[in-house]
VOBA-1610 file (N, C-alpha, C; in pm, whole numbers, padded with zeros to 5 digits, always signed):
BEGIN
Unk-07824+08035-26704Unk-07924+08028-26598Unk-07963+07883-26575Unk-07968+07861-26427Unk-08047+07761-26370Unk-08160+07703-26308Unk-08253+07620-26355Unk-08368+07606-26257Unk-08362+07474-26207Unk-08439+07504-26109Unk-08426+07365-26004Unk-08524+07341-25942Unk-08617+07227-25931Unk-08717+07212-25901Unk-08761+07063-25926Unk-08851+06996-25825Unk-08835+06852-25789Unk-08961+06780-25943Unk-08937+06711-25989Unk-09040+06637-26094Unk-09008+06486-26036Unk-09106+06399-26131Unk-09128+06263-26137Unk-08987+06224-26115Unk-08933+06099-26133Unk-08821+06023-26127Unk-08805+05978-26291Unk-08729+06056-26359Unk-08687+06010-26495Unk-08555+06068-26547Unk-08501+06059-26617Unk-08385+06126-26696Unk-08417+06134-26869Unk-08344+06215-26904Unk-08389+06287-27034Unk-08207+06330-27071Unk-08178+06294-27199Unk-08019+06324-27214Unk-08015+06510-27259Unk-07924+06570-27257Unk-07976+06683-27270Unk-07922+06770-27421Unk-07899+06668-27555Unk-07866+06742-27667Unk-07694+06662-27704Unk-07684+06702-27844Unk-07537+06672-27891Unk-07454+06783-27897Unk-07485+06898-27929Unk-07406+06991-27944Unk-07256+06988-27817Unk-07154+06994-27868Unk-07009+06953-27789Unk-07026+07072-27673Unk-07011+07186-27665Unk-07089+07265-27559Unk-07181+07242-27454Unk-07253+07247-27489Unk-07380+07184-27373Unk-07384+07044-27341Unk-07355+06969-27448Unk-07332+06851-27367Unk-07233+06808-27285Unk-07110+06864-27282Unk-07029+06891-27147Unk-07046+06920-27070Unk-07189+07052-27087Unk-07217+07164-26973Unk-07324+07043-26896Unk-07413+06919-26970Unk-07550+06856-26932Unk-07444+06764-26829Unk-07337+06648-26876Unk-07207+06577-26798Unk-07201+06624-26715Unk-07176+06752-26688Unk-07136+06859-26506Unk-07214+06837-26437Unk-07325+06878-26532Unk-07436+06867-26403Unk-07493+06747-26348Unk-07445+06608-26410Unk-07470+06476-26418Unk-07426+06451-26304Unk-07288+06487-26299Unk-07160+06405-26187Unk-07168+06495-26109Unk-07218+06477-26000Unk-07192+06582-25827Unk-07008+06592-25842Unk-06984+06458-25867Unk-06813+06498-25795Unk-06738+06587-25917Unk-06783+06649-26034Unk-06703+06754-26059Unk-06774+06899-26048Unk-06889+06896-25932Unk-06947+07021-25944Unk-06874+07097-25793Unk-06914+07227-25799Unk-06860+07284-25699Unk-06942+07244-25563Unk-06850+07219-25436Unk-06929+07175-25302Unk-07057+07274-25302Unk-07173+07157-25264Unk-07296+07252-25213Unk-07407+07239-25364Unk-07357+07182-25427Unk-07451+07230-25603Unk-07524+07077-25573Unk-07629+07018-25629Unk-07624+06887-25631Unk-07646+06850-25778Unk-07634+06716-25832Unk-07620+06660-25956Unk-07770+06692-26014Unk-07752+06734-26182Unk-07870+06753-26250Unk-08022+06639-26208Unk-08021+06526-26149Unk-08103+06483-26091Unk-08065+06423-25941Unk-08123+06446-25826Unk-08073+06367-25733Unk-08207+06296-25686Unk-08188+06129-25655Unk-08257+06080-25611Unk-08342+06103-25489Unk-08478+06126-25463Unk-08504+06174-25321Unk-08636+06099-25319Unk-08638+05924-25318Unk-08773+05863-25293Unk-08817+05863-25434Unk-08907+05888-25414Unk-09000+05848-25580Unk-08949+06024-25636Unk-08924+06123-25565Unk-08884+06232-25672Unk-08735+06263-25663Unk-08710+06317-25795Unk-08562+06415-25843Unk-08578+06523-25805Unk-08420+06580-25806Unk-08405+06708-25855Unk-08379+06724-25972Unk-08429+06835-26076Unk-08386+06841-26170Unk-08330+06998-26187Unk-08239+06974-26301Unk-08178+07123-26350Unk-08218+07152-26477Unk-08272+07276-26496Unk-08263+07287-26613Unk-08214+07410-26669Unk-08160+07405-26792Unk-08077+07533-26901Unk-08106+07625-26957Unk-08120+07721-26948Unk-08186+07858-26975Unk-08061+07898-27059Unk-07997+07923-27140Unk-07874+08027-27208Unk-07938+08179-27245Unk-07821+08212-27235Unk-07901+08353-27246Unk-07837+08410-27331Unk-07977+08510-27411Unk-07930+08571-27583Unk-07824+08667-27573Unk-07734+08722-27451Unk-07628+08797-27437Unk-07552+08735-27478Unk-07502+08588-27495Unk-07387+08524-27507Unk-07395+08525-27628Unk-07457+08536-27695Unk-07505+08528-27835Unk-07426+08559-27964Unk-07339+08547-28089Unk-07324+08596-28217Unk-07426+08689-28242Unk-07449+08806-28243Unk-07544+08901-28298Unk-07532+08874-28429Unk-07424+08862-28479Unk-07418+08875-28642Unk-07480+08709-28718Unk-07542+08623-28595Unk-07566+08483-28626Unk-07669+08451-28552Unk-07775+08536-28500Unk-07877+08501-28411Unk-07949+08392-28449Unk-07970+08342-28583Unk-08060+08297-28657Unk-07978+08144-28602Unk-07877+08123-28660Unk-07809+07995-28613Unk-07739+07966-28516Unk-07724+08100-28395Unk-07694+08069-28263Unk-07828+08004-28174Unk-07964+08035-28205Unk-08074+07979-28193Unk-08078+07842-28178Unk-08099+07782-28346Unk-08050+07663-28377Unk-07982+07571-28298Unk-07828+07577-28279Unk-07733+07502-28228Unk-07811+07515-28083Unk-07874+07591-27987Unk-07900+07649-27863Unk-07966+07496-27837Unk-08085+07521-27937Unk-08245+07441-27951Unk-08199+07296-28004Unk-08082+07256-28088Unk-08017+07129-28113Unk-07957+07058-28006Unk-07915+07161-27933Unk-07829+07114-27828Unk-07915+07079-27671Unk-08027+07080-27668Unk-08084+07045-27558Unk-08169+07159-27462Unk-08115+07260-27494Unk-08143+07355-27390Unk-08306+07366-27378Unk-08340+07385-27226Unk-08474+07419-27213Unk-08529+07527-27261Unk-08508+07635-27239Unk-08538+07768-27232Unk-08443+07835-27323Unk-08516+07959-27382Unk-08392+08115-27400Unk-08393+08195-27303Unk-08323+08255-27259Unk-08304+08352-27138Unk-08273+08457-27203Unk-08376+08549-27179Unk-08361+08735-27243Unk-08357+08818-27199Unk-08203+08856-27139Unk-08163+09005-27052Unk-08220+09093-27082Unk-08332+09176-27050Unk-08388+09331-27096Unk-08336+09393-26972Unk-08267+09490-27062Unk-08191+09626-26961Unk-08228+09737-27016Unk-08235+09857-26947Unk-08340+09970-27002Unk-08191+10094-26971Unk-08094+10088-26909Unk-08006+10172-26904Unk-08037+10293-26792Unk-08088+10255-26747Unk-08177+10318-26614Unk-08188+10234-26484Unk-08275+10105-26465Unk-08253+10065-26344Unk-08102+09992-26337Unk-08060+09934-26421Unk-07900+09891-26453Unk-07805+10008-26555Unk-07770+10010-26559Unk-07636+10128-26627Unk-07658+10063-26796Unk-07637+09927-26820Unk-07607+09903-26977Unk-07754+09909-27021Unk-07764+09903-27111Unk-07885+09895-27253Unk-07898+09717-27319Unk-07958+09663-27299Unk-07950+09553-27379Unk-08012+09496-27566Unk-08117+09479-27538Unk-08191+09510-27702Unk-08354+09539-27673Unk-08422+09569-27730Unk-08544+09632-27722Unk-08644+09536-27839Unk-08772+09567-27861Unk-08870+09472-27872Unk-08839+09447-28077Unk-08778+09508-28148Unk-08765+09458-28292Unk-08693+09364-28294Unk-08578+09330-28172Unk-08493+09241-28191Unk-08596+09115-28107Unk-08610+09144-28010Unk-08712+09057-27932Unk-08794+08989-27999Unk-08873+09062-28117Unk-08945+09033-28183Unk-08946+08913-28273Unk-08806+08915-28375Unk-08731+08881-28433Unk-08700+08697-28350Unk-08644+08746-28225Unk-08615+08619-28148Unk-08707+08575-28163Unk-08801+08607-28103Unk-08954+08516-28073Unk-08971+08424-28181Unk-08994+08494-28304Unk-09037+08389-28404Unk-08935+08311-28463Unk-08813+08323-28414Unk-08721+08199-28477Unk-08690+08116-28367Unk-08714+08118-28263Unk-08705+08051-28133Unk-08819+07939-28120Unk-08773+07823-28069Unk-08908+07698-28079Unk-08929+07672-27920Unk-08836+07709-27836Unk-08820+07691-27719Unk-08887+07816-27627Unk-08916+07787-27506Unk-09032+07911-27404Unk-08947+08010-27372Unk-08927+08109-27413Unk-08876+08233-27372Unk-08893+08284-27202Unk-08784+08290-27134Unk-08767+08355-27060Unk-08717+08456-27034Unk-08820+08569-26994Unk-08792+08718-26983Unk-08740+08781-26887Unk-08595+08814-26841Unk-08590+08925-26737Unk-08538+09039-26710Unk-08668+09112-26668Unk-08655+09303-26679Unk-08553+09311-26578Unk-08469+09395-26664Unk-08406+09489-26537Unk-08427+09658-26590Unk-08544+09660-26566Unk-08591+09770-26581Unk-08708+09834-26514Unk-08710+09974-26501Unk-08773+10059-26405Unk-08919+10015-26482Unk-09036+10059-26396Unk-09175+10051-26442Unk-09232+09947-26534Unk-09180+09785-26494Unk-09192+09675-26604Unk-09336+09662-26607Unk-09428+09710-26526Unk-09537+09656-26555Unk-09585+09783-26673Unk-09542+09820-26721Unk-09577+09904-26827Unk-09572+09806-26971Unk-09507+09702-26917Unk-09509+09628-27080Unk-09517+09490-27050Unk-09609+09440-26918Unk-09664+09342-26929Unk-09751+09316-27019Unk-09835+09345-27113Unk-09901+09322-27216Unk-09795+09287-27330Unk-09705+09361-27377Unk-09655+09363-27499Unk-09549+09239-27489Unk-09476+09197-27409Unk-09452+09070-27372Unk-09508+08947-27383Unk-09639+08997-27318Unk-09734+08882-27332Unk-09800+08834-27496Unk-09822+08938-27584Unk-09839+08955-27737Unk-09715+08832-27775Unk-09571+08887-27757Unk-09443+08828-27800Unk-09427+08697-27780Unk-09512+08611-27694Unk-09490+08520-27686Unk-09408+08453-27571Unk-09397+08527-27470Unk-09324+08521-27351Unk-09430+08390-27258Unk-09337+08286-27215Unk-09357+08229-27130Unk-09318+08229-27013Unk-09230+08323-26954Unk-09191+08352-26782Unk-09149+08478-26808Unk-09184+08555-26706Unk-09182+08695-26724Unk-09133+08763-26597Unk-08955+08722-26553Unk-08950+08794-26446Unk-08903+08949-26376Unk-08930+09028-26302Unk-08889+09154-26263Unk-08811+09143-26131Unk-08706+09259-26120Unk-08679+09308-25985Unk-08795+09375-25934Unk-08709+09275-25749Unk-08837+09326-25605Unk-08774+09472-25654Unk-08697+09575-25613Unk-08713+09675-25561Unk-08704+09775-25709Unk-08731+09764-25829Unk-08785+09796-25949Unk-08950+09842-25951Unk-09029+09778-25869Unk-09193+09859-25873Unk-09146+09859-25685Unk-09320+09942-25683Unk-09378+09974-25541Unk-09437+09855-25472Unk-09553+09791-25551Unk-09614+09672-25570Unk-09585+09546-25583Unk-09532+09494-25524Unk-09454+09354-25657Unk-09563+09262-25685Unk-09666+09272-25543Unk-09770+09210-25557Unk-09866+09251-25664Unk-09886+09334-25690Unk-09959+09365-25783Unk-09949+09330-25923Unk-09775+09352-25970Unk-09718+09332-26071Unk-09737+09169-26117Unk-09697+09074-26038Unk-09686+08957-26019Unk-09816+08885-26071Unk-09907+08959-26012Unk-10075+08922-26080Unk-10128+08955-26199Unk-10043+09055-26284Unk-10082+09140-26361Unk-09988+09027-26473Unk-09897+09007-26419Unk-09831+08937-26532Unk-09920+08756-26597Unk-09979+08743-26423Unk-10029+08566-26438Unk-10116+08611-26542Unk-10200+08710-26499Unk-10359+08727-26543Unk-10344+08772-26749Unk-10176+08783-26774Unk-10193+08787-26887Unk-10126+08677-26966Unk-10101+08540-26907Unk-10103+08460-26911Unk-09984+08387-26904Unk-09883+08467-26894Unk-09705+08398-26844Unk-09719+08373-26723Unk-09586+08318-26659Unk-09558+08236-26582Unk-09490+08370-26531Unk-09561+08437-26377Unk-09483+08533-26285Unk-09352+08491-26195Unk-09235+08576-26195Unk-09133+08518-26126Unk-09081+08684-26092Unk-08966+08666-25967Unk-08956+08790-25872Unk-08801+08757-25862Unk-08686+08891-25924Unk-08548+08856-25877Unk-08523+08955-25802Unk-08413+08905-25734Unk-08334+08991-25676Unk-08174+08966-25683Unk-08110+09083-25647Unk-07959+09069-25647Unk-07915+09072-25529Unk-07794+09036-25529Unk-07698+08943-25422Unk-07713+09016-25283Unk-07714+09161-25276Unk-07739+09256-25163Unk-07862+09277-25120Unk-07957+09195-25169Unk-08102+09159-25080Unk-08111+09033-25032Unk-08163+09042-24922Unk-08190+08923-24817Unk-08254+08852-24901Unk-08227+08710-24891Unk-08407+08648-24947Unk-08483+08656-24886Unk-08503+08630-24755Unk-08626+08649-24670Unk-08723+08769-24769Unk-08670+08855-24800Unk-08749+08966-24911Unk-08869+08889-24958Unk-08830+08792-25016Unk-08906+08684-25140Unk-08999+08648-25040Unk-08996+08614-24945Unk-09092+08517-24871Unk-09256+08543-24843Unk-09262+08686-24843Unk-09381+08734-24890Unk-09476+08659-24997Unk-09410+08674-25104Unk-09448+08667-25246Unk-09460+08504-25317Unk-09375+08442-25232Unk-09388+08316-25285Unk-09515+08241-25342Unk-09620+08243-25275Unk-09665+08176-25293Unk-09768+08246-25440Unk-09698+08339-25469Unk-09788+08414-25577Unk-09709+08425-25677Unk-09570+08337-25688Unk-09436+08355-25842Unk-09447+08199-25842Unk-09451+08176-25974Unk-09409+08025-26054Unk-09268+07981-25985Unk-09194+08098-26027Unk-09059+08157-26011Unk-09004+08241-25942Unk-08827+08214-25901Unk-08793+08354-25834Unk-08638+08328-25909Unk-08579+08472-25928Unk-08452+08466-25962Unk-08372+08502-25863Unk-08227+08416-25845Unk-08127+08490-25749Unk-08024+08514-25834Unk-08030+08645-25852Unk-07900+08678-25888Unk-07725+08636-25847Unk-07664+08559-25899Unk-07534+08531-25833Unk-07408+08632-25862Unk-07510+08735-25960Unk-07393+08869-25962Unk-07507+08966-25991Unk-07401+09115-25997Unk-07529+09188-25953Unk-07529+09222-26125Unk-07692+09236-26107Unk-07752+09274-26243Unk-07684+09390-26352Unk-07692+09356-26474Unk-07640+09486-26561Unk-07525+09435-26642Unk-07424+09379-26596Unk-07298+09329-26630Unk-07233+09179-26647Unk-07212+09167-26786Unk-07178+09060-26804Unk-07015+09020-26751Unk-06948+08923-26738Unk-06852+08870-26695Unk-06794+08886-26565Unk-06887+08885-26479Unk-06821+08907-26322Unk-06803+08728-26288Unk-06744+08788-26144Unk-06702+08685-26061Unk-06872+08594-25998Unk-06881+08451-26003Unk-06996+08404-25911Unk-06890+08408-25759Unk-07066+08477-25696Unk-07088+08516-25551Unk-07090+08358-25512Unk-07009+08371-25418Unk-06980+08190-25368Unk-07105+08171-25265Unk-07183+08296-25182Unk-07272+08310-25088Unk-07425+08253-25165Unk-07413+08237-25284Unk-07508+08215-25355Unk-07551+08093-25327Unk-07471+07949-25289Unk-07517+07853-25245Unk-07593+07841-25135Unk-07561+07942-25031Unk-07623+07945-24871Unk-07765+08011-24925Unk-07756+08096-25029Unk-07907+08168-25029Unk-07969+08091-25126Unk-07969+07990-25202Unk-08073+07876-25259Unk-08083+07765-25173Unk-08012+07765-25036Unk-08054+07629-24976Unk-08122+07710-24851Unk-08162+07861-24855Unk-08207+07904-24765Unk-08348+07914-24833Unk-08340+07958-24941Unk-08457+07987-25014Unk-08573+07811-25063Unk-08457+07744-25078Unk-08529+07602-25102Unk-08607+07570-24975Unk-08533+07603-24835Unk-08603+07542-24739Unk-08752+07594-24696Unk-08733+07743-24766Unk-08888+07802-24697Unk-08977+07762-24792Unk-08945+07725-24974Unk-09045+07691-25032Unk-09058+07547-24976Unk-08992+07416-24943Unk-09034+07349-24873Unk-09143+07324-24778Unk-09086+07444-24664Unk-09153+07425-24567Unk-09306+07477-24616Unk-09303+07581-24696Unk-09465+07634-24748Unk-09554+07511-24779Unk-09472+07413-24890Unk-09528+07332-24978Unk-09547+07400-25115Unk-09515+07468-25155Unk-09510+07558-25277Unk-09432+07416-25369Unk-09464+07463-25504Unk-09406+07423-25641Unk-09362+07578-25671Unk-09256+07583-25648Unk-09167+07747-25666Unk-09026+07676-25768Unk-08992+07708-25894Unk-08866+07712-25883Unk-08774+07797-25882Unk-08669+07793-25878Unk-08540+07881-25818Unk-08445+07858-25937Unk-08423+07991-25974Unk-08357+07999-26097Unk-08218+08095-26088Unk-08121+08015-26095Unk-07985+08067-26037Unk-07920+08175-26159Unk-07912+08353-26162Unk-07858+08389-26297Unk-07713+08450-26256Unk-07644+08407-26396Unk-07505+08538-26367Unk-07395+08447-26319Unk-07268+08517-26358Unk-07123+08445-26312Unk-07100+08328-26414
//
């Protein structure tokens, strides 16, 4: 996972680990990224763009969580990224709150949460206990999103709103100004190893322009592929 969102004018190297620091290089050099991406910082006046690294605990050694952590948190990365799948609003099952649990306290880095699951505001609290610092849900997963979205600030994470590749963004535009965050799915939720949706570039430079034009501090967090 990716976030993107404008800060001060600085650079920060992003870890040693031989992995990610190849992955931090990509994002350095525009000319080996794919047309349309821009470089982990781009100059724009007194502000950047910046990217930042979310990995996510699917990719994970299960049998090595403890020191897949480690190397994660050695290696630079901002964030953990934590697929919750309930086997209901997505088809697979992912892990549930003993393992979650478990993460939390060996993790030094802000946990990022995202449900793909039916009725998430049912465990906005218990999230919030765990130590969750971004807490995002699918739009068409509740009735409310607005509601949900508030329910999550007011328990003290950082609210964010995804959707997958077969929703408009315009969807989001409602809500913006009430998510830290929004996720675009670049494949559709549930399944690991698909193809990235190449359309995914047109819908973060569609989505960048309306938080622009708002004036929002929104970032846009690219998942999947």
């Amino acid at each position: 996972c990716f976030f993107h969102k404008g800060f001060p004018a600085r650079a920060r190297r992003g870890g040693s680990h031989p992995q990610y620091t190849r992955l931090f290089d990509k994002l350095r050099h525009p000319e080996v990224l794919p047309r349309g991406i821009a470089p982990a910082w781009e100059r724009k006046g007194t502000v950047s763009v910046m990217l930042y690294i979310a990995p996510s605990l699917l990719a994970a050694d299960f049998s090595d969580l403890r020191g897949e952590i480690a190397r994660m948190e050695e290696a630079g990365a901002n964030y953990l990224h934590l697929d919750v799948m309930d086997g209901s609003f997505v088809p697979n099952i992912s892990f549930g709150f003993p393992v979650l649990k478990y993460v939390a306290e060996l993790c030094q880095k802000p946990l990022d949460v995202h449900l793909m699951i039916v009725h998430p505001e049912k465990y906005i609290e218990r999230f919030a206990r765990l130590g969750t610092r971004m807490l995002s849900f699918h739009l068409n997963a509740v009735d409310n999103a607005g509601q949900v979205l508030a329910q999550i600030r007011a328990a003290g994470m950082s609210p964010g709103l995804a959707i997958n590749p077969d929703i408009p963004v315009s969807r989001l535009f409602p809500y913006l100004d009430q998510c830290d965050y929004v996720v675009l799915m670049s494949v559709f939720a549930g399944f690991g190893g698909q193809r990235f949706i190449e359309d995914t570039y047109a819908r973060i430079r569609t989505l960048k322009a309306e938080v622009e034009r708002l004036g929002l501090d929104v970032k846009i967090e690219v998942d999947g592929g």
